[in-house]
N, CA and C of each residue as an Amber inpcrd file, in Angstrom:
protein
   417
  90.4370000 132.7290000  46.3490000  89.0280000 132.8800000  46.6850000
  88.4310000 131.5060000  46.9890000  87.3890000 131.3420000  47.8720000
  87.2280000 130.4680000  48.5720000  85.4390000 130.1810000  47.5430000
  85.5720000 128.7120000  47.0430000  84.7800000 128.3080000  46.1850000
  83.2650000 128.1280000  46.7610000  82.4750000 128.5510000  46.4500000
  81.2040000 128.5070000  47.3280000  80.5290000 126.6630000  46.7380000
  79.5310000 126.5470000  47.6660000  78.9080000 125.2690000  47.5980000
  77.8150000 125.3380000  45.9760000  78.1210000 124.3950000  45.5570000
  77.5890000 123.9740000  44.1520000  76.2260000 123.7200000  44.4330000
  75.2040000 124.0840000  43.5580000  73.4980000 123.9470000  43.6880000
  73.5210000 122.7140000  44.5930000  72.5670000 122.3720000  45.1470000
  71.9900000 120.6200000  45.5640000  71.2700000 120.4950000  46.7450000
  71.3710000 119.5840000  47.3960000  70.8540000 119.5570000  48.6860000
  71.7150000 119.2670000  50.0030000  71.3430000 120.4590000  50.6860000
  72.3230000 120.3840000  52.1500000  71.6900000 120.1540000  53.5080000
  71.8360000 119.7780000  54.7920000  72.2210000 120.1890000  55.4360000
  72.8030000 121.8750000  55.8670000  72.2590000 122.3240000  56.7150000
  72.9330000 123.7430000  56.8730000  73.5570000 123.5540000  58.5180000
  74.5490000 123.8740000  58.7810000  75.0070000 123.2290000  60.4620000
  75.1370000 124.6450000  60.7430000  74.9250000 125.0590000  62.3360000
  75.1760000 126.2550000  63.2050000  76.2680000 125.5890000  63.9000000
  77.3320000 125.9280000  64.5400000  78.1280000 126.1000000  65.5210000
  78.5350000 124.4140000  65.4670000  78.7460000 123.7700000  64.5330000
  79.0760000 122.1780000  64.1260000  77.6780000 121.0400000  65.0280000
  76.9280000 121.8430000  65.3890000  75.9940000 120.8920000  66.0570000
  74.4150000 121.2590000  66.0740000  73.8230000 122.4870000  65.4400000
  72.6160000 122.8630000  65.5470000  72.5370000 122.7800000  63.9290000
  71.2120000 121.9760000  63.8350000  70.8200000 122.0080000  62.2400000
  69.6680000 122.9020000  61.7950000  69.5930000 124.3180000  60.6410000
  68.4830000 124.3910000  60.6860000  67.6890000 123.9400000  60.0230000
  66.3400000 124.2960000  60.3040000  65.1370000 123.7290000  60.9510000
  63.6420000 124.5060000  60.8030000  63.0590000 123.3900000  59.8180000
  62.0170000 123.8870000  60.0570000  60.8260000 123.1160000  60.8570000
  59.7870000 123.2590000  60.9160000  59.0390000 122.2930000  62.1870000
  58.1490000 121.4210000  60.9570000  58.0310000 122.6010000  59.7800000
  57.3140000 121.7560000  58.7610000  57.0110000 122.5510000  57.8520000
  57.3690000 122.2620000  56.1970000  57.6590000 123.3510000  55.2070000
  56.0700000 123.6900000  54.5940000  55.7280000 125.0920000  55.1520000
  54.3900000 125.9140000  55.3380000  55.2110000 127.1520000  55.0960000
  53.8670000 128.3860000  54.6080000  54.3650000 129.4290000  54.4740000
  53.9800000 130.0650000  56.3990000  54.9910000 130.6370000  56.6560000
  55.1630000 131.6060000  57.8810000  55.7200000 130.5990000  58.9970000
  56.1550000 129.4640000  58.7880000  56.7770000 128.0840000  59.7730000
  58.4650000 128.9400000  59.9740000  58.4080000 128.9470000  61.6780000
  59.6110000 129.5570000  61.6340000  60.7520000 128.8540000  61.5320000
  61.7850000 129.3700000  61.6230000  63.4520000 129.0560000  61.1260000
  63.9500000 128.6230000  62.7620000  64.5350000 127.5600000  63.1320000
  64.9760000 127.2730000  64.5060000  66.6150000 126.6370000  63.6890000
  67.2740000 126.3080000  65.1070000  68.1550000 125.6810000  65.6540000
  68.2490000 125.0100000  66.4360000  68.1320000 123.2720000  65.5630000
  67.9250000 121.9330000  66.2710000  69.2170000 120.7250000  66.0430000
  69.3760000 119.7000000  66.9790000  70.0900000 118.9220000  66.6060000
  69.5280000 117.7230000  65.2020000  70.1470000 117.1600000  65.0590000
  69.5460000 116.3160000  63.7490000  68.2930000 115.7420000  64.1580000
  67.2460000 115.5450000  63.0240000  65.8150000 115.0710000  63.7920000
  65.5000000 114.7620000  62.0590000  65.0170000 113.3460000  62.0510000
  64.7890000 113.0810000  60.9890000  63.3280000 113.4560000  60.9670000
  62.5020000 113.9960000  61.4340000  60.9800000 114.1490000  61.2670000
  60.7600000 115.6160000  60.9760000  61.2830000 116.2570000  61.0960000
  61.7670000 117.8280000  60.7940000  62.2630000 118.1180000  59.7390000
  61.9650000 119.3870000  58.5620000  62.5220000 119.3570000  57.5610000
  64.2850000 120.6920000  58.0450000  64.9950000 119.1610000  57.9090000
  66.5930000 119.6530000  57.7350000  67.3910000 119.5810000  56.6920000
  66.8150000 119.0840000  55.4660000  67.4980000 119.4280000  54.1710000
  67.0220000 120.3430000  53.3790000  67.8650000 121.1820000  52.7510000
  67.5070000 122.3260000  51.5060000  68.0890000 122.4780000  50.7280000
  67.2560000 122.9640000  49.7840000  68.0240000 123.1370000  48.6870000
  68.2800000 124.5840000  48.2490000  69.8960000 124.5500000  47.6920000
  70.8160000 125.8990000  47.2850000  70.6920000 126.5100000  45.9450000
  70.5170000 126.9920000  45.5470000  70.3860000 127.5080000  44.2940000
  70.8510000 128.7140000  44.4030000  72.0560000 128.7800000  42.9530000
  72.5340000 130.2810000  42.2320000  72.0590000 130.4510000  41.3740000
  72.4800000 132.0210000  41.3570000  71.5050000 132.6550000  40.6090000
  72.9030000 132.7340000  39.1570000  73.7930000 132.3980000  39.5130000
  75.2170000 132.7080000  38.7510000  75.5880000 133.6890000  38.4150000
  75.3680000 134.8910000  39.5910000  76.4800000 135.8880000  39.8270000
  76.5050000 136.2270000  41.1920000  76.8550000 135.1290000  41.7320000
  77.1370000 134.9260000  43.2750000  75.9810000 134.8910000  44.2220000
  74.7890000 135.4260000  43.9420000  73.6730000 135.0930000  45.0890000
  73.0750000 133.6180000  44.6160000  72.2670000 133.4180000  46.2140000
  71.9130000 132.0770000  46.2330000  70.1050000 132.3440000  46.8080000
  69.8970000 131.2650000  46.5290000  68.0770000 131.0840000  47.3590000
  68.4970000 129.8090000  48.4760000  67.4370000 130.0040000  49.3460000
  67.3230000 128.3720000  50.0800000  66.1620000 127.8950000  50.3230000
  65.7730000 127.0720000  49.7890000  64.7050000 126.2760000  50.0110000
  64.3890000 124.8770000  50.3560000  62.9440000 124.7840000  50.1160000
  62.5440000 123.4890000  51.0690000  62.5180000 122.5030000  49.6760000
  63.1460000 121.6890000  49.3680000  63.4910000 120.6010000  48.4010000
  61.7440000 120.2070000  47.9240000  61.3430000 120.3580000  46.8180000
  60.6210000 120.1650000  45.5800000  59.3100000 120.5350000  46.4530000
  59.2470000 122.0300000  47.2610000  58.2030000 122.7930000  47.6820000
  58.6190000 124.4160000  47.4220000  58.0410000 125.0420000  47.3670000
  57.7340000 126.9280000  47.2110000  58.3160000 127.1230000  48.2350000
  58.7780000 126.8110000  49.0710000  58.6800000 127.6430000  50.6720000
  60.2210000 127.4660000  50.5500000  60.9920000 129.2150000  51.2280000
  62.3100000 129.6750000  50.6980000  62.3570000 130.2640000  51.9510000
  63.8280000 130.2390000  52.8380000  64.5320000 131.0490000  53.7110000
  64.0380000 132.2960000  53.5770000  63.7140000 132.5570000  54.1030000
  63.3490000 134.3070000  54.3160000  62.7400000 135.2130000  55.7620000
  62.1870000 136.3960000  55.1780000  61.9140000 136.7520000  56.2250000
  60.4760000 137.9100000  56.0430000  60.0430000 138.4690000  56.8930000
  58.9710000 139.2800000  56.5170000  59.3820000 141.1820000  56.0880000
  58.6900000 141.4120000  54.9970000  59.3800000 142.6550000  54.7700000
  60.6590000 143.0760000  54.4070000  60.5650000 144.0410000  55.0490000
  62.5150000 144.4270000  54.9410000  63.4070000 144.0710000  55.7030000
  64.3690000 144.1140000  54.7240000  65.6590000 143.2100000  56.2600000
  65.7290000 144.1920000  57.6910000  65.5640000 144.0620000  58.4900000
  65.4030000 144.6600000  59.8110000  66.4730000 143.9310000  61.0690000
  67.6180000 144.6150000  61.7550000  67.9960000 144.0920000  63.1110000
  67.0750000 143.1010000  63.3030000  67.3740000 141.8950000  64.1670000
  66.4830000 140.7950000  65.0720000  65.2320000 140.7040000  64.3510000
  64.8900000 140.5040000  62.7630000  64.1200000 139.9190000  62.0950000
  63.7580000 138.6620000  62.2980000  63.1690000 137.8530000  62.3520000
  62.7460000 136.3310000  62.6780000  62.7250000 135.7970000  61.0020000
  63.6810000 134.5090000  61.0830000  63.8620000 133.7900000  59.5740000
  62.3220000 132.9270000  59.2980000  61.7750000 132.8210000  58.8570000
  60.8270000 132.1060000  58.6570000  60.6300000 131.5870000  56.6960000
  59.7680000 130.9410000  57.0410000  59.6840000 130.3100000  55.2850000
  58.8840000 130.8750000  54.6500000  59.0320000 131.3700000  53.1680000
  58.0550000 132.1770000  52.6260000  57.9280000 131.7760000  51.1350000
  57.0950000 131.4700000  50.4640000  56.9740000 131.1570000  49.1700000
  57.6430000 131.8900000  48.3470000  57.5960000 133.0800000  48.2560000
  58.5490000 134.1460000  47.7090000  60.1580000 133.6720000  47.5170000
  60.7880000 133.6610000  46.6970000  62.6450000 133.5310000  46.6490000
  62.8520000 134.8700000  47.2370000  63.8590000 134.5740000  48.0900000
  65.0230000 135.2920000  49.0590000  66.2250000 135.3090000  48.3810000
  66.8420000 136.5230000  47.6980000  68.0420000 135.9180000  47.5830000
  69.0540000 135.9760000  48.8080000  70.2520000 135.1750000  48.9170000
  71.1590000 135.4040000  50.0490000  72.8040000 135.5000000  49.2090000
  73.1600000 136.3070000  49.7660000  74.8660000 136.3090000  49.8930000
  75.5670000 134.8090000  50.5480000  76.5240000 134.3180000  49.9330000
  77.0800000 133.0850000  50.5300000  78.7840000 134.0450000  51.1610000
  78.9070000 134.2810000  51.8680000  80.0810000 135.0320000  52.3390000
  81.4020000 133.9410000  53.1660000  81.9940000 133.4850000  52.4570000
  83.2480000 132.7570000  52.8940000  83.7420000 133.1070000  54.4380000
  83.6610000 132.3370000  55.1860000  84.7310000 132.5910000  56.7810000
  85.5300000 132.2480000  56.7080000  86.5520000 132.8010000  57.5490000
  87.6270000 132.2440000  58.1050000  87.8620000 130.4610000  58.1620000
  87.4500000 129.7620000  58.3540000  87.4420000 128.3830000  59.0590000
  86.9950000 127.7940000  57.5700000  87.7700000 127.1160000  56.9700000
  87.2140000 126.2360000  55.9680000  86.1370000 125.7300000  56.1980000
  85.4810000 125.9560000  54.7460000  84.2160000 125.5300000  54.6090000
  82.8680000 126.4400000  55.4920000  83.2270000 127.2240000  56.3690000
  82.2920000 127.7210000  56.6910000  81.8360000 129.2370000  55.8030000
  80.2790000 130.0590000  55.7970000  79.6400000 131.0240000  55.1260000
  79.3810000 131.4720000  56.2930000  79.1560000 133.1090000  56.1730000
  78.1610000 133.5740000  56.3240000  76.9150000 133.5520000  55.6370000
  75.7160000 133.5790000  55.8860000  74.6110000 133.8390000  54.8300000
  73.7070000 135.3140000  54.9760000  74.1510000 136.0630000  54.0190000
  74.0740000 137.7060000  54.2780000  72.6830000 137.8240000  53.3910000
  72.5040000 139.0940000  54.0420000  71.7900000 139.9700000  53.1850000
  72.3760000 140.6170000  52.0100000  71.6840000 140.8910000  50.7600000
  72.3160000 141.8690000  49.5640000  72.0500000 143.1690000  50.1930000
  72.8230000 143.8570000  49.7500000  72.6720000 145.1900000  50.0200000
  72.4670000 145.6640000  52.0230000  72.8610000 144.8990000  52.3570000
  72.7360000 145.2470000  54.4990000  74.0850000 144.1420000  54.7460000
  74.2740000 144.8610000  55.7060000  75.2890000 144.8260000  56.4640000
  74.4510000 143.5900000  57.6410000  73.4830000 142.2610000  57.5370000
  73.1080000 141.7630000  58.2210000  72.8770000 140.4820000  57.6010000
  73.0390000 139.2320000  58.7200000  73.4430000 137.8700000  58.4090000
  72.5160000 136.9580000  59.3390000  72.1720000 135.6890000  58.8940000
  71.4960000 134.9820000  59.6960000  72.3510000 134.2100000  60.8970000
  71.1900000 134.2800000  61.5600000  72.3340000 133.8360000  62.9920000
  71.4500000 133.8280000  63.9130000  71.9150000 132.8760000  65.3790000
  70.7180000 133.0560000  65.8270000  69.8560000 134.3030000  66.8010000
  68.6070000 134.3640000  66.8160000  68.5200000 135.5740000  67.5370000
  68.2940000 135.6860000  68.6630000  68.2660000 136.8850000  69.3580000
  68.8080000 136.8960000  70.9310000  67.7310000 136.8940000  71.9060000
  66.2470000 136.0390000  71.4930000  65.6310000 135.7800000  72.0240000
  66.0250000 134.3580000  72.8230000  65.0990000 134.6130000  74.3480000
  65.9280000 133.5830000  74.9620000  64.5720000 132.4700000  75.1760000
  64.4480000 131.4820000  74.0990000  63.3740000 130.5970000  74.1360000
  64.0260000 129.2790000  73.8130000  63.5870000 128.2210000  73.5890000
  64.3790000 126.9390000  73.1150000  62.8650000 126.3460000  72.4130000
  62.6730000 126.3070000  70.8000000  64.3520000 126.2740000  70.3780000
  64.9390000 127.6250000  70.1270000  66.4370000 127.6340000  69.9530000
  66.4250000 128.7880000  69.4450000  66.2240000 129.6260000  67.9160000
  65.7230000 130.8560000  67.8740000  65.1230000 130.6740000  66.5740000
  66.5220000 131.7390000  65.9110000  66.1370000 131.2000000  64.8080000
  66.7550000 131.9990000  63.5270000  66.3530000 133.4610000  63.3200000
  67.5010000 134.0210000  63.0530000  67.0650000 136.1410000  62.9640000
  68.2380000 136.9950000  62.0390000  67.9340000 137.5670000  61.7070000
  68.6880000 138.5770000  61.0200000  69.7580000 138.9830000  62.2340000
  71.1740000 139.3690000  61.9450000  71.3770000 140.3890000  62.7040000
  72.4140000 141.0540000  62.3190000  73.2730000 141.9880000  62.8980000
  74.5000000 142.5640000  62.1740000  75.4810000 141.9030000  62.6610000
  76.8220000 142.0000000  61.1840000  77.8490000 141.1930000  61.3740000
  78.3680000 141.2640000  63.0320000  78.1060000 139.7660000  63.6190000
  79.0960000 139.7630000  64.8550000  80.3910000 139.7320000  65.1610000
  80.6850000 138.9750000  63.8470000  81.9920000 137.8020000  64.2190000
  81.8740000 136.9880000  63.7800000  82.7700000 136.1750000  62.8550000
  83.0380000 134.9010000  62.5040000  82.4780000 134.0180000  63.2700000
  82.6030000 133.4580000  64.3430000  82.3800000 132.4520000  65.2890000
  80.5130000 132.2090000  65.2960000  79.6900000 133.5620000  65.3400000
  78.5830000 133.4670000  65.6590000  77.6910000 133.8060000  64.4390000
  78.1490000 133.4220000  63.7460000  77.1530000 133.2540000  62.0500000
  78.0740000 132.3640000  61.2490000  78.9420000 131.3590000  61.4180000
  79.4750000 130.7010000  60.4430000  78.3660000 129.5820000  60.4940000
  78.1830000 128.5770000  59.1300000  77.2360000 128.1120000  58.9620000
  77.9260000 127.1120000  57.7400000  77.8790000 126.1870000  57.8290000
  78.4120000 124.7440000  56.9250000  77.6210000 124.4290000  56.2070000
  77.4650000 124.3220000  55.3330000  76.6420000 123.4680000  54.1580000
  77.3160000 121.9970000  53.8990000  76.8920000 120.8700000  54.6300000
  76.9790000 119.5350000  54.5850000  76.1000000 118.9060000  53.5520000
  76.5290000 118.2330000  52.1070000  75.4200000 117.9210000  51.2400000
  75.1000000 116.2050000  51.5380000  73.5560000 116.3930000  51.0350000
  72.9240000 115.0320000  51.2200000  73.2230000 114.1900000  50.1420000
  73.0640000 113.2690000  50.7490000  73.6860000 112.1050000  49.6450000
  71.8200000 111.7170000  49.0950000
């Protein structure tokens, strides 16, 4: 079994080159996919719950990965004061997760709106390739 990432602060990488992203840690600030930008909040913090789910949040603020309502197809990720929990789901490719929903069959990834940047969304399992997601920790 493939050891999940220990509490702290990460980095989260899309596709080894999109970091997400928030524009600025507020409640309803949406979830994108950007390259590194130090003026942008791109570190978060992981937290277990220690029986396998996790939260993600914005490092020593309220505002947590999430989304509005119920998990829904092509949901938009946005930040919400509320804790989210998430599934950390091991891929194929060392070191990479999925980051699932409990209880749905749906994972963050990006969604199939065609805007730049691109934003963050719920959707159902695609494929390895198009929801794996790295947790790189900050020093």
């Amino acid at each position: 079994m493939t050891a999940l990432p220990p509490d702290g602060l990460y980095q989260i990488i899309f596709t080894d080159q999109q970091f997400l992203t928030a524009p600025e840690p507020r409640p309803g600030a949406p979830l994108m996919l950007l390259p590194p930008d130090g003026g942008l909040t791109q570190t978060w913090e992981l937290r277990s719950d220690g029986n396998g789910s996790h939260t993600i949040g914005v490092p020593d603020a309220r505002e947590q990965v999430s989304y509005e309502g119920d998990p829904d197809m092509h949901e938009l990720a946005v930040l919400l004061p509320q804790p989210r929990i998430w599934n950390l789901i091991p891929g194929k490719e060392p070191g990479t997760y999925a980051i699932g929903v409990p209880d749905a069959e749906l994972r963050l990834g990006m969604s199939l709106l065609r805007i730049y940047p691109p934003r963050v969304a719920l959707a159902p399992d695609f494929g390895e390739k198009f929801q794996a997601w790295r947790f790189r920790p900050v020093a």
